[in-house]
MOPAC internal coordinates of N, CA, C and O (Angstrom, degrees):
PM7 1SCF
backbone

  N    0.0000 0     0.00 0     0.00 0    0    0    0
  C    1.4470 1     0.00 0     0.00 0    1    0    0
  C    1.5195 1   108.76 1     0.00 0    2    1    0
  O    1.2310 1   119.44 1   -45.86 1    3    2    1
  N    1.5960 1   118.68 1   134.14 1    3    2    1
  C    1.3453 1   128.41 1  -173.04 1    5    3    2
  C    1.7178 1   102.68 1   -64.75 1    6    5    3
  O    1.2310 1   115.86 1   -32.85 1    7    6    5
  N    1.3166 1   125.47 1   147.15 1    7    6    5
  C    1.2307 1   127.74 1   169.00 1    9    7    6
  C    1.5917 1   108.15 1  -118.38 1   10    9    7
  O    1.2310 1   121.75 1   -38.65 1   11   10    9
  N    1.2465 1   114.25 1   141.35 1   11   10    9
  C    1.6752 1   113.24 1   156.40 1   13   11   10
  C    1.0524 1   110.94 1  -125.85 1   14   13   11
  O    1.2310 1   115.61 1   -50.38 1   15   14   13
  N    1.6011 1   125.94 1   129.62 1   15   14   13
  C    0.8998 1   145.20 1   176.66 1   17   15   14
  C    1.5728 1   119.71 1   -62.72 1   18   17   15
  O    1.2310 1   123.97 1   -43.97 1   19   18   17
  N    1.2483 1   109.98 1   136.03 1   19   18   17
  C    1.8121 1   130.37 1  -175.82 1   21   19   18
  C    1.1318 1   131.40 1  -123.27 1   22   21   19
  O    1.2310 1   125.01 1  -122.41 1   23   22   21
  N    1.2727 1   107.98 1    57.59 1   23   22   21
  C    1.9062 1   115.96 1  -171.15 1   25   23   22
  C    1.3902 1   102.13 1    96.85 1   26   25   23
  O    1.2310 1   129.15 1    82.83 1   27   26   25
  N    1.5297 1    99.97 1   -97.17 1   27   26   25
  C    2.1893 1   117.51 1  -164.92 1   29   27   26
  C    1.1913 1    79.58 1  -112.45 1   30   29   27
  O    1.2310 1   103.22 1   176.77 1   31   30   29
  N    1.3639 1   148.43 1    -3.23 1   31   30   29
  C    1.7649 1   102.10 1  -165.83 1   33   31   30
  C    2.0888 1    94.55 1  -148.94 1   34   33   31
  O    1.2310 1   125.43 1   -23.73 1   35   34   33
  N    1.1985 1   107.18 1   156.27 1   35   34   33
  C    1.0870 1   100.94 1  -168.25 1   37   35   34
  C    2.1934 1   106.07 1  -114.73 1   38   37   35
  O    1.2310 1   133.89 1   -49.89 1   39   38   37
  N    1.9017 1    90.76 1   130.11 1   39   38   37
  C    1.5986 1    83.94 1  -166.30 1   41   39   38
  C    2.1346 1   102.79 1  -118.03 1   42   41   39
  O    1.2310 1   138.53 1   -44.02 1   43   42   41
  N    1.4341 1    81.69 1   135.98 1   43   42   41
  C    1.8825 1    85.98 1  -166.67 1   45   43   42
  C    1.5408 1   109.85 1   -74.54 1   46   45   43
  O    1.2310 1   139.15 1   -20.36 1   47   46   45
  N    1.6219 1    80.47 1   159.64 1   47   46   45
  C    1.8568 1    86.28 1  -171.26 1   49   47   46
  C    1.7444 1   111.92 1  -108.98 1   50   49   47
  O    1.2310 1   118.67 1   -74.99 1   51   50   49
  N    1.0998 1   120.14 1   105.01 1   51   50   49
  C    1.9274 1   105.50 1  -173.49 1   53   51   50
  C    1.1845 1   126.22 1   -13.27 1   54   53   51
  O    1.2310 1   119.69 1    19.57 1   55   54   53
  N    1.4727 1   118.20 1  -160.43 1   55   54   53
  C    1.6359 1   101.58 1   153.07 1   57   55   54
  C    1.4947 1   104.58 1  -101.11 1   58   57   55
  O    1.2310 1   118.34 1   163.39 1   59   58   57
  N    1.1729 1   120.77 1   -16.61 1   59   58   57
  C    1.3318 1   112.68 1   173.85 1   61   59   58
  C    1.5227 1   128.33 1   -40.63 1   62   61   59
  O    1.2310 1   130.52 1   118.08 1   63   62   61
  N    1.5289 1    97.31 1   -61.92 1   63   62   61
  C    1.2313 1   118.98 1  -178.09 1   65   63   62
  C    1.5172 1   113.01 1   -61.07 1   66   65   63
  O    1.2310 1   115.50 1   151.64 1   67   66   65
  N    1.9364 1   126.14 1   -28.36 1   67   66   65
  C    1.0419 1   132.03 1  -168.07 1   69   67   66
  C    1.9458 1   105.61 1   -82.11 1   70   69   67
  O    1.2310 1   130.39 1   136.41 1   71   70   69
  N    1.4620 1    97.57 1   -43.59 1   71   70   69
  C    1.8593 1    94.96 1   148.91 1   73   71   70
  C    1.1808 1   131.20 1   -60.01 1   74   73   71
  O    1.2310 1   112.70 1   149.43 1   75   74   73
  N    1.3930 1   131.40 1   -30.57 1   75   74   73
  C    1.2343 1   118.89 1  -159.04 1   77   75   74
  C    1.5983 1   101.89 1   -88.44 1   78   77   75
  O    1.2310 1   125.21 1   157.17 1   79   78   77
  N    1.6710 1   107.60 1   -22.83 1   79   78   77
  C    1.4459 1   115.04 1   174.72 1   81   79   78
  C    1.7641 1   120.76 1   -64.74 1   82   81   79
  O    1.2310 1   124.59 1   125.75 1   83   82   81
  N    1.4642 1   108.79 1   -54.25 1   83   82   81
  C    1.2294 1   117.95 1   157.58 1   85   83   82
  C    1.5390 1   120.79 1   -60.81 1   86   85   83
  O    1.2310 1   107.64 1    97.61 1   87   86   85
  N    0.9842 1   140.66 1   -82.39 1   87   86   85
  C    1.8244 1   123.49 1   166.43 1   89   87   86
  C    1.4965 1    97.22 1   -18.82 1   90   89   87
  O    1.2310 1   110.53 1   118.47 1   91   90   89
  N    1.3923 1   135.41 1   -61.53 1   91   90   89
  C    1.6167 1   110.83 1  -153.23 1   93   91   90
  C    1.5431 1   110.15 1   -85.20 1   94   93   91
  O    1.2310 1   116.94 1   152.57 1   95   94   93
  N    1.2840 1   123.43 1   -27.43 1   95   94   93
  C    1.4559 1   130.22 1   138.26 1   97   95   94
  C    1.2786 1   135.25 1    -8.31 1   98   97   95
  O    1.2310 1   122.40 1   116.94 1   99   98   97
  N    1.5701 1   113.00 1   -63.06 1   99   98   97
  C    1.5957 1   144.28 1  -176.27 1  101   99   98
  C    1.2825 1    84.65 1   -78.72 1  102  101   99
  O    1.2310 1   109.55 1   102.01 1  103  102  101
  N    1.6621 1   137.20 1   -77.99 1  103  102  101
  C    1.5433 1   122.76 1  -148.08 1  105  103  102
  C    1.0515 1   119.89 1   -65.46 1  106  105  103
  O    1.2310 1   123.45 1   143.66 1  107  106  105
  N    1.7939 1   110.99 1   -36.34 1  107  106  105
  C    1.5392 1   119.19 1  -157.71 1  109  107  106
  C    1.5651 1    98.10 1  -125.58 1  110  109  107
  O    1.2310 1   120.24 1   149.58 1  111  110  109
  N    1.0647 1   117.15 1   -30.42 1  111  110  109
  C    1.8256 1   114.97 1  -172.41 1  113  111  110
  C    1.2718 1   100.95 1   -41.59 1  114  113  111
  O    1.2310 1   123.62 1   -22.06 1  115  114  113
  N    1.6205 1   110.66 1   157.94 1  115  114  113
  C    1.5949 1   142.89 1   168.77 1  117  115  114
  C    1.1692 1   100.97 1  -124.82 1  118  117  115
  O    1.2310 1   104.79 1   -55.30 1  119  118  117
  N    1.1996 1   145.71 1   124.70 1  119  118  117
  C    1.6032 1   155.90 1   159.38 1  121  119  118
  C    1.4688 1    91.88 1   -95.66 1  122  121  119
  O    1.2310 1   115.35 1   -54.08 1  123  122  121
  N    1.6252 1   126.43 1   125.92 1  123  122  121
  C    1.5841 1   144.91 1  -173.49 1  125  123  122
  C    1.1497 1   114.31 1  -159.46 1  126  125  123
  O    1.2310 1   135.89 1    32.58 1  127  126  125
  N    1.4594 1    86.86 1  -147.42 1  127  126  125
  C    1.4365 1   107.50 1  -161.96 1  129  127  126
  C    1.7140 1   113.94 1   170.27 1  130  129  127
  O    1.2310 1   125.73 1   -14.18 1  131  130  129
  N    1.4073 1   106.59 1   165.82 1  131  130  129
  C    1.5795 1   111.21 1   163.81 1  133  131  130
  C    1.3215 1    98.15 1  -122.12 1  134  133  131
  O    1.2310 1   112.62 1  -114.92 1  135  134  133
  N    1.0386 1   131.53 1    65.08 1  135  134  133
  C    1.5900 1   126.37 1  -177.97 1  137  135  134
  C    1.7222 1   116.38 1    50.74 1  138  137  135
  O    1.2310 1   124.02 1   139.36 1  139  138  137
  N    1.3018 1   109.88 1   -40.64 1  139  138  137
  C    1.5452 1   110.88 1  -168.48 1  141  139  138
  C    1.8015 1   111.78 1  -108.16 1  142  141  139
  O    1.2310 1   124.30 1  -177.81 1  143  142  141
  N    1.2666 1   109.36 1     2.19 1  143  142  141
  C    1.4920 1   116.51 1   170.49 1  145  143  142
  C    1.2839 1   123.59 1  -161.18 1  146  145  143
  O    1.2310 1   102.03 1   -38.02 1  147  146  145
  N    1.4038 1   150.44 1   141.98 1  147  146  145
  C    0.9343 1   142.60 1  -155.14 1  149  147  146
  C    2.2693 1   105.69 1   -84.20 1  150  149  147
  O    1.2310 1   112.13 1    -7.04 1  151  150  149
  N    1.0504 1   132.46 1   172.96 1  151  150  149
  C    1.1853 1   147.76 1   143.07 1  153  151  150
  C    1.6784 1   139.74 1  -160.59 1  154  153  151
  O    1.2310 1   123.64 1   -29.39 1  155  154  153
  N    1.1953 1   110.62 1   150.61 1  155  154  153
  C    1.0699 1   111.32 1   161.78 1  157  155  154
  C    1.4862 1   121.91 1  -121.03 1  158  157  155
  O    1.2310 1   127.53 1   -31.84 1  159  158  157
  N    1.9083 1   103.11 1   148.16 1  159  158  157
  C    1.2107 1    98.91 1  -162.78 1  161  159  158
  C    1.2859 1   100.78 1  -147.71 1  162  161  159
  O    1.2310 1   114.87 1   -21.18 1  163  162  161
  N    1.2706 1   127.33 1   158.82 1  163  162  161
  C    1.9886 1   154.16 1   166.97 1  165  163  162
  C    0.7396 1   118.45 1  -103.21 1  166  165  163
  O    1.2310 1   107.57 1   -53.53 1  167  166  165
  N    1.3886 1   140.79 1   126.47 1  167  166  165
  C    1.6188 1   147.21 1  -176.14 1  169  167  166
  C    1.2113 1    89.72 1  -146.23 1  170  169  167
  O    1.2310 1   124.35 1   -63.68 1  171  170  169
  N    1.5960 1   109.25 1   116.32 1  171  170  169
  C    1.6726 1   116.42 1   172.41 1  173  171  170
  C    1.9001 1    93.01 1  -151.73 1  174  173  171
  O    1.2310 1   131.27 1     5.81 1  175  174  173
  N    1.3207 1    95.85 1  -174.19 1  175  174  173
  C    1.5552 1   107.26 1  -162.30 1  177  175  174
  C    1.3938 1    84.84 1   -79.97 1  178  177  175
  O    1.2310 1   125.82 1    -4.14 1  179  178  177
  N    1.5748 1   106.42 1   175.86 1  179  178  177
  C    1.2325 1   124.43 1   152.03 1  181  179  178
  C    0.9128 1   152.41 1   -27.08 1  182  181  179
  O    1.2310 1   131.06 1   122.32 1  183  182  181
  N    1.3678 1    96.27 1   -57.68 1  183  182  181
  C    1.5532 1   138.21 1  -169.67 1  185  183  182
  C    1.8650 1    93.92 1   -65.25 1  186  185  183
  O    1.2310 1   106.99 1   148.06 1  187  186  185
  N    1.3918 1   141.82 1   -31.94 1  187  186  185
  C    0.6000 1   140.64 1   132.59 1  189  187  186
  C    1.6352 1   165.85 1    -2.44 1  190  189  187
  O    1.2310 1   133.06 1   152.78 1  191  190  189
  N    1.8368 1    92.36 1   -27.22 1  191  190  189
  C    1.6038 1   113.34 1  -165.16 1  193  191  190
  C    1.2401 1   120.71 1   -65.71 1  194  193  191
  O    1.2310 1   119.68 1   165.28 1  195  194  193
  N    1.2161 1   118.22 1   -14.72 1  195  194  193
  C    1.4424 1   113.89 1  -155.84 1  197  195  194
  C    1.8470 1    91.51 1  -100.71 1  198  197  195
  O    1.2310 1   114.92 1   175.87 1  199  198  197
  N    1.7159 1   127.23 1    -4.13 1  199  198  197
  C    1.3004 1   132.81 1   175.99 1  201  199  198
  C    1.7912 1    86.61 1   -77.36 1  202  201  199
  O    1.2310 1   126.54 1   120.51 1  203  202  201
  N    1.3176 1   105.03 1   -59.49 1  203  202  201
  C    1.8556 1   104.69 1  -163.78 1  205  203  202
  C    1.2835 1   111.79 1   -58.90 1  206  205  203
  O    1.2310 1   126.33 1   172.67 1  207  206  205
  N    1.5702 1   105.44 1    -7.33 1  207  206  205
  C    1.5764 1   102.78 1   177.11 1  209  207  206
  C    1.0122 1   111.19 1   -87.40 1  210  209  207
  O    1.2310 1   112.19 1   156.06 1  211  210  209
  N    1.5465 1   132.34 1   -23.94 1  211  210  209
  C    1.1626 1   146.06 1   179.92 1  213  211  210
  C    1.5222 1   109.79 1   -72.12 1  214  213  211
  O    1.2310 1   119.52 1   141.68 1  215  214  213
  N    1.2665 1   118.52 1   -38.32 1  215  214  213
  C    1.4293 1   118.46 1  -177.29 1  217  215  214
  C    1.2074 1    88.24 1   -86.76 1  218  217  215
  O    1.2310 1    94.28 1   165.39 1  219  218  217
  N    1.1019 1   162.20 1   -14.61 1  219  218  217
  C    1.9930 1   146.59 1   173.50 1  221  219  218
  C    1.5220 1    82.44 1   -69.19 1  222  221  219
  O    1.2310 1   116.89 1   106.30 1  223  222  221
  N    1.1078 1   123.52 1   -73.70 1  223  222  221
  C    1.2954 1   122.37 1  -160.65 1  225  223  222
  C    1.7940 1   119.86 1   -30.69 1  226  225  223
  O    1.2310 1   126.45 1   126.21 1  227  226  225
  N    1.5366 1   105.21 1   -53.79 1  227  226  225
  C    1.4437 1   135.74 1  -177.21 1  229  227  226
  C    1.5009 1    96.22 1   -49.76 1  230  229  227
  O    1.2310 1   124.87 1   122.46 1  231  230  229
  N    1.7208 1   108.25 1   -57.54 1  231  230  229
  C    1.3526 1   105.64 1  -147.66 1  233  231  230
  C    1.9081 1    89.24 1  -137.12 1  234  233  231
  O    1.2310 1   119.55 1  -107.39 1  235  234  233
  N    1.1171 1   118.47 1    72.61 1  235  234  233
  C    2.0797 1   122.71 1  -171.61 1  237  235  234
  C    1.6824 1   105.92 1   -62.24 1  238  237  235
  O    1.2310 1   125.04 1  -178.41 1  239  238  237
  N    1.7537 1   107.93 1     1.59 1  239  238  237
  C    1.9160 1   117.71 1   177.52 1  241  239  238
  C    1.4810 1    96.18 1   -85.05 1  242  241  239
  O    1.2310 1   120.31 1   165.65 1  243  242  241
  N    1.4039 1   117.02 1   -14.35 1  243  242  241
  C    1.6167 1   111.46 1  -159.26 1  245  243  242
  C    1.4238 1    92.83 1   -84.12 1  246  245  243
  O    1.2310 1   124.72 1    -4.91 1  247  246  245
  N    1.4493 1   108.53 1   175.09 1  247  246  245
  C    1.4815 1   137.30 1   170.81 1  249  247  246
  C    1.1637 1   131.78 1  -102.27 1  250  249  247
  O    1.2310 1   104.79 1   -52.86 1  251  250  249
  N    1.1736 1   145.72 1   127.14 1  251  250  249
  C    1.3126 1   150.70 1   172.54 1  253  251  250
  C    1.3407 1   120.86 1  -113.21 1  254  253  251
  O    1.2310 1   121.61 1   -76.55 1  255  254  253
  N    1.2952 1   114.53 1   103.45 1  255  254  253
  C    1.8040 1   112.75 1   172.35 1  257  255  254
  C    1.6302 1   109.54 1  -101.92 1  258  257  255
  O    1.2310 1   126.59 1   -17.61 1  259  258  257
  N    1.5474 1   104.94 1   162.39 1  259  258  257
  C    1.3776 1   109.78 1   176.80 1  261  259  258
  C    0.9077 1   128.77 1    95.80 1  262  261  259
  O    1.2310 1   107.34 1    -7.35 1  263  262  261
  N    1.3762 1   141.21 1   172.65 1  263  262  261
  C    1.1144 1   106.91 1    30.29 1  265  263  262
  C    1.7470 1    99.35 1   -85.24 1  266  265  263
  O    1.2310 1   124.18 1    -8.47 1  267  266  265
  N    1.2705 1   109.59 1   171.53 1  267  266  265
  C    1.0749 1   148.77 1  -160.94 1  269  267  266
  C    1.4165 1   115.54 1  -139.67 1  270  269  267
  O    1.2310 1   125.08 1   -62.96 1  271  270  269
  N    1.7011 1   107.85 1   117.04 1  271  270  269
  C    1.6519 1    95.93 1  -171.38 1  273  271  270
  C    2.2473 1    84.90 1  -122.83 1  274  273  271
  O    1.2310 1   114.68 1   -58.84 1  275  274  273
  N    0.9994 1   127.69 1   121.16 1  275  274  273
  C    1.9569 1   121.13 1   163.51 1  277  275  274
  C    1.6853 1    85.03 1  -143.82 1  278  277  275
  O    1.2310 1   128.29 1   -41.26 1  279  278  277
  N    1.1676 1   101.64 1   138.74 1  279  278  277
  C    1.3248 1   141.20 1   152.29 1  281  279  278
  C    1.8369 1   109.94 1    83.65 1  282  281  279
  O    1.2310 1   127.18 1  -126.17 1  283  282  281
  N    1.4758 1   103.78 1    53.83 1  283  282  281
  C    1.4948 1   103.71 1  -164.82 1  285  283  282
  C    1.7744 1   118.73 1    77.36 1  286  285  283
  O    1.2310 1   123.63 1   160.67 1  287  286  285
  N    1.4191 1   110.65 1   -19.33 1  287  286  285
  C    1.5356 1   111.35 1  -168.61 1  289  287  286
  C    1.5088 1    98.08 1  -104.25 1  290  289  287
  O    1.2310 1   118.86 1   -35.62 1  291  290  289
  N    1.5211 1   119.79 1   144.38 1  291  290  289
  C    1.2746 1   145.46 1   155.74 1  293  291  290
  C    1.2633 1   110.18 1   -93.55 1  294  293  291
  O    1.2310 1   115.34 1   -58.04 1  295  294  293
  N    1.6120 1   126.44 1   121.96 1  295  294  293
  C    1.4885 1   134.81 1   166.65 1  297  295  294
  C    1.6314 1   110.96 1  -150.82 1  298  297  295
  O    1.2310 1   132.01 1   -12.61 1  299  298  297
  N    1.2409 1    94.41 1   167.39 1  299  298  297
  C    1.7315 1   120.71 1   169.30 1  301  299  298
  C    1.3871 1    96.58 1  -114.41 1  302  301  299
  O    1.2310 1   135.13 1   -10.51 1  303  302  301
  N    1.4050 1    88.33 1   169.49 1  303  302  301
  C    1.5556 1   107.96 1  -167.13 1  305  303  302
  C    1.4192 1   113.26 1  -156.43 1  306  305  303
  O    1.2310 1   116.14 1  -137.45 1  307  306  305
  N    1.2823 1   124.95 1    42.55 1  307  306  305
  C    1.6036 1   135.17 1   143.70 1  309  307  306
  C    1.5778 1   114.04 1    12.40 1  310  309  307
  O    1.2310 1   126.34 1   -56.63 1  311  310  309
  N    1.2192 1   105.42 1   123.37 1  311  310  309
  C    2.0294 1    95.91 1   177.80 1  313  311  310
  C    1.4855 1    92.53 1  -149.71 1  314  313  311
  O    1.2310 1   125.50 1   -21.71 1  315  314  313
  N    1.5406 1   107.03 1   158.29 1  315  314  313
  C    1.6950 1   132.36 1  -176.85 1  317  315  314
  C    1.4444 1    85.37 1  -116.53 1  318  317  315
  O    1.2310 1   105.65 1     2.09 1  319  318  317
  N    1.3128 1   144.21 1  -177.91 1  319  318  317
  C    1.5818 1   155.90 1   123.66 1  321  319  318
  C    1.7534 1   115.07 1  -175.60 1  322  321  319
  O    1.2310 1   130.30 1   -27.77 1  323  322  321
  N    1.0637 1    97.73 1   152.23 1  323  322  321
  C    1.8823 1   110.89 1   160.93 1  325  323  322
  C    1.6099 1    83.48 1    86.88 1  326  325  323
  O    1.2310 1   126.33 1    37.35 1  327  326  325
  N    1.4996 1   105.44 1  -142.65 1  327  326  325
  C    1.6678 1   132.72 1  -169.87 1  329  327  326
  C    1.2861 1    82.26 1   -69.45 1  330  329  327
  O    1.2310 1   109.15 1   102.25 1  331  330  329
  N    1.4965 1   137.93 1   -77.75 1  331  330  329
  C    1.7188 1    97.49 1  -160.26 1  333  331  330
  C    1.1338 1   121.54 1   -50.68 1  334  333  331
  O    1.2310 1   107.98 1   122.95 1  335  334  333
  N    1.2318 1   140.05 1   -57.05 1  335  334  333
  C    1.4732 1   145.54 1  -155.38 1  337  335  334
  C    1.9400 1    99.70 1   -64.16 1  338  337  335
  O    1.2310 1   126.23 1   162.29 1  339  338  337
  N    1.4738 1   105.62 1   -17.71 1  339  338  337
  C    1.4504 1   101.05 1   177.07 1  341  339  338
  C    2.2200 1   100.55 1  -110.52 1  342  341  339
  O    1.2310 1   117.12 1   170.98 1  343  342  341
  N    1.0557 1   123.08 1    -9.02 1  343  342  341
  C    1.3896 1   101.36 1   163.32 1  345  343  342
  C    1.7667 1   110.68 1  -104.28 1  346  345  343
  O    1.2310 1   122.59 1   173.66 1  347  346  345
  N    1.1385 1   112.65 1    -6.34 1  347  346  345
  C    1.7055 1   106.64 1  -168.60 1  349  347  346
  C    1.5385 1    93.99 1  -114.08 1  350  349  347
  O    1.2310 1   105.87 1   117.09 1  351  350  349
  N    1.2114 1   143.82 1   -62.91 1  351  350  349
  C    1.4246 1   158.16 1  -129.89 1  353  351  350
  C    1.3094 1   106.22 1   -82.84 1  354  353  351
  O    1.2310 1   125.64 1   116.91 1  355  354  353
  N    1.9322 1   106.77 1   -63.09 1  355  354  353
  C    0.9510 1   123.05 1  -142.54 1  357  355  354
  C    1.7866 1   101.58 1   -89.38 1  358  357  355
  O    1.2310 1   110.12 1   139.37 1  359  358  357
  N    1.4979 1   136.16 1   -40.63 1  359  358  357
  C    1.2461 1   150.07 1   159.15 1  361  359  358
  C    1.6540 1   111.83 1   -29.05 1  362  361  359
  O    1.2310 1   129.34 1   126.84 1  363  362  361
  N    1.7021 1    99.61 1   -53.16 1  363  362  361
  C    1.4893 1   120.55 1  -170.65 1  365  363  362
  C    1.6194 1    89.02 1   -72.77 1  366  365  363
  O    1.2310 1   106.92 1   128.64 1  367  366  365
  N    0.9340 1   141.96 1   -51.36 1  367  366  365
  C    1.7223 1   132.78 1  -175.19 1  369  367  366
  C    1.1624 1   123.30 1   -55.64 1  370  369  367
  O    1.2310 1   128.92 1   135.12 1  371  370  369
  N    1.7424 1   100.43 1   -44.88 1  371  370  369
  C    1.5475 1    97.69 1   170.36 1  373  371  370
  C    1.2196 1   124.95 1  -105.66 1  374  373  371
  O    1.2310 1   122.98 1  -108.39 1  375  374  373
  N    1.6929 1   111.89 1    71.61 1  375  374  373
  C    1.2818 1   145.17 1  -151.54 1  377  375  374
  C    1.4754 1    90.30 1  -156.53 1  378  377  375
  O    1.2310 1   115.08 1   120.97 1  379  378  377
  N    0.9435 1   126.93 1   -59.03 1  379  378  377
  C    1.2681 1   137.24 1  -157.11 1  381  379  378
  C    1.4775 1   113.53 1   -68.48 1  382  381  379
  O    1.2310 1   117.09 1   -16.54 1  383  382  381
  N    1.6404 1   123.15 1   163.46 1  383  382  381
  C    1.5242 1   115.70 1   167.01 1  385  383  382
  C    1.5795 1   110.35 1   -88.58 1  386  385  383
  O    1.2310 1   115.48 1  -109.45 1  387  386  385
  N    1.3061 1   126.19 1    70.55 1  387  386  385
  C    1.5839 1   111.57 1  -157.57 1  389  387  386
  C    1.7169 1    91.69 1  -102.14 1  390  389  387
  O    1.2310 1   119.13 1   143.31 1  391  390  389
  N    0.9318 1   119.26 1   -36.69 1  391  390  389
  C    1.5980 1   120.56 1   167.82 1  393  391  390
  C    1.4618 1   102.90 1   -52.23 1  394  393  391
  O    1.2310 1   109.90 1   124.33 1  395  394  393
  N    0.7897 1   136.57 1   -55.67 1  395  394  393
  C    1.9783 1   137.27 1  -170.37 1  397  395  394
  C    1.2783 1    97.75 1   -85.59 1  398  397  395
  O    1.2310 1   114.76 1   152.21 1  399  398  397
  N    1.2169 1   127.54 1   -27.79 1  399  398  397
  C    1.7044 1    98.55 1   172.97 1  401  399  398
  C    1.5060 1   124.39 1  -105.89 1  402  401  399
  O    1.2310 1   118.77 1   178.76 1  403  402  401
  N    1.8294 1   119.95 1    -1.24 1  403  402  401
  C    1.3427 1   109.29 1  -177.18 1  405  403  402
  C    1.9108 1    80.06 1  -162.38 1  406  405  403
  O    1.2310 1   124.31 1   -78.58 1  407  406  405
  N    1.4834 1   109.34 1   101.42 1  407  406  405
  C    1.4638 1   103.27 1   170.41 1  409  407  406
  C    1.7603 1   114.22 1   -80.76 1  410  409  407
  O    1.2310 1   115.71 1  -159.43 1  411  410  409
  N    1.1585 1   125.74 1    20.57 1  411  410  409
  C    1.5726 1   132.75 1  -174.05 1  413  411  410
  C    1.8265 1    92.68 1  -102.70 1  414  413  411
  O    1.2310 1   124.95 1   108.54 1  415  414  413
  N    1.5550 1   108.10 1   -71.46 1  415  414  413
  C    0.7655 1   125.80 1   165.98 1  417  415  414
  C    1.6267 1   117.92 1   -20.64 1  418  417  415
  O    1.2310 1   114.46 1   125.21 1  419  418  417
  N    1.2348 1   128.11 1   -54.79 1  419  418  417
  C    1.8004 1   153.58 1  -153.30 1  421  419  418
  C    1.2330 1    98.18 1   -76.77 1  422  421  419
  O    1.2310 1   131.34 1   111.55 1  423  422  421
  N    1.7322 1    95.72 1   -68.45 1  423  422  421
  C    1.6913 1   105.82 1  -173.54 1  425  423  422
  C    1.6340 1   117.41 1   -64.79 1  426  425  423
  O    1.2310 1   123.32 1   165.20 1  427  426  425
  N    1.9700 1   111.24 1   -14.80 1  427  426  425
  C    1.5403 1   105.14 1   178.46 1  429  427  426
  C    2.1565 1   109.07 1   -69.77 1  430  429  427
  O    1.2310 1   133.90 1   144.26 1  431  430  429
  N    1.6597 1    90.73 1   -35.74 1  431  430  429
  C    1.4331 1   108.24 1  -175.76 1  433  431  430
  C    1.8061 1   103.31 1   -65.72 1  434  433  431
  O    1.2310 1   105.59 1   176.94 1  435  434  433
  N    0.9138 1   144.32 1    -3.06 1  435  434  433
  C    1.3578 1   129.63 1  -144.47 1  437  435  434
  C    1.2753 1    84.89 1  -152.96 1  438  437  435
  O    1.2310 1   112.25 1   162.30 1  439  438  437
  N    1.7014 1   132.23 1   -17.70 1  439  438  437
  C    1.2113 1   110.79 1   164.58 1  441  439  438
  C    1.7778 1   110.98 1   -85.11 1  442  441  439
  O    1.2310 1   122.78 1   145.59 1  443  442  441
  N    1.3965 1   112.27 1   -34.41 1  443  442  441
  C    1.5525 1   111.49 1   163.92 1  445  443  442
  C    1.5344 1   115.30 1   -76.21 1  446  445  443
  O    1.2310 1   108.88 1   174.87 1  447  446  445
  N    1.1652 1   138.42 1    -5.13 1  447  446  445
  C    1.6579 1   123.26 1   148.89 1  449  447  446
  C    1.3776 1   105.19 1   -68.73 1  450  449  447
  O    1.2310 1   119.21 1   156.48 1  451  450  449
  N    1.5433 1   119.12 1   -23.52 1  451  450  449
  C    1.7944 1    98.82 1  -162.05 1  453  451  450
  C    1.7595 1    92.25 1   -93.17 1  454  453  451
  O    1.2310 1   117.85 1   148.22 1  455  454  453
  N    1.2944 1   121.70 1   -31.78 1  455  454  453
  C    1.7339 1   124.72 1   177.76 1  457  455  454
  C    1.5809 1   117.45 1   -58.12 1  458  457  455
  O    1.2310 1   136.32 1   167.16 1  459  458  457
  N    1.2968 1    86.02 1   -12.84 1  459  458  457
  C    1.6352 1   100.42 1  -175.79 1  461  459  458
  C    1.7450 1   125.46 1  -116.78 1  462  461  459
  O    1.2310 1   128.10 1   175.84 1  463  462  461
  N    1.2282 1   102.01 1    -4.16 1  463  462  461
  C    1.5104 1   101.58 1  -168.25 1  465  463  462
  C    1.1579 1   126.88 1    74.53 1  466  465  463
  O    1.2310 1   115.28 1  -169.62 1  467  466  465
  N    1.1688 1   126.56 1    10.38 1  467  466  465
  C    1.4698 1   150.82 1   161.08 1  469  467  466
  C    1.4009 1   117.38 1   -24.22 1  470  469  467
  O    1.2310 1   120.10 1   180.00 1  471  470  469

């Protein structure tokens, strides 16, 4: 069972939750950065909220901006970065089958672990 880490103590994720992270990862994930720290992030509509509530829940280190409405579109914008995204995020990924199930996906993650020192 996948774990993500929570400060001192480490709290497990079902398998539900360990798919629903990877599927939403693969469709919508961004593997980044601002040059000086790594992140990952979700930008989806609105209509949406009650998923981003689900990932606060998963992961309560994460971020939530928005909503946010430019160019006719309404969205949130979910973010991982710094020490969380490297003690909770990053352990739980490479846990995962993300190489065997989306090699686009793998190589975006593995090019921001290697930009980052990951």
């Amino acid at each position: 069972m996948g774990r993500a880490r929570r400060g001192a103590h480490m709290t497990e994720l079902n398998d539900f939750q360990r798919g629903l992270l990877l599927g939403i990862l693969i469709g919508e994930g961004h593997f980044g950065g601002d040059g000086k720290q790594p992140h990952v992030t979700l930008r989806m509509h609105t209509r949406h909220q009650r998923l981003f509530e689900t990932l606060l829940g998963m992961f309560p280190e994460s971020k939530l901006y928005g909503p946010y409405t430019h160019g006719g579109r309404s969205y949130f914008q979910w973010m991982m970065r710094g020490q969380t995204l490297r003690e909770s995020l990053i352990p739980l990924l490479d846990e995962l089958p993300l190489e065997q199930t989306d090699e686009h996906a793998y190589e975006r993650y593995q090019d921001m672990k290697r930009r980052y020192g990951l």
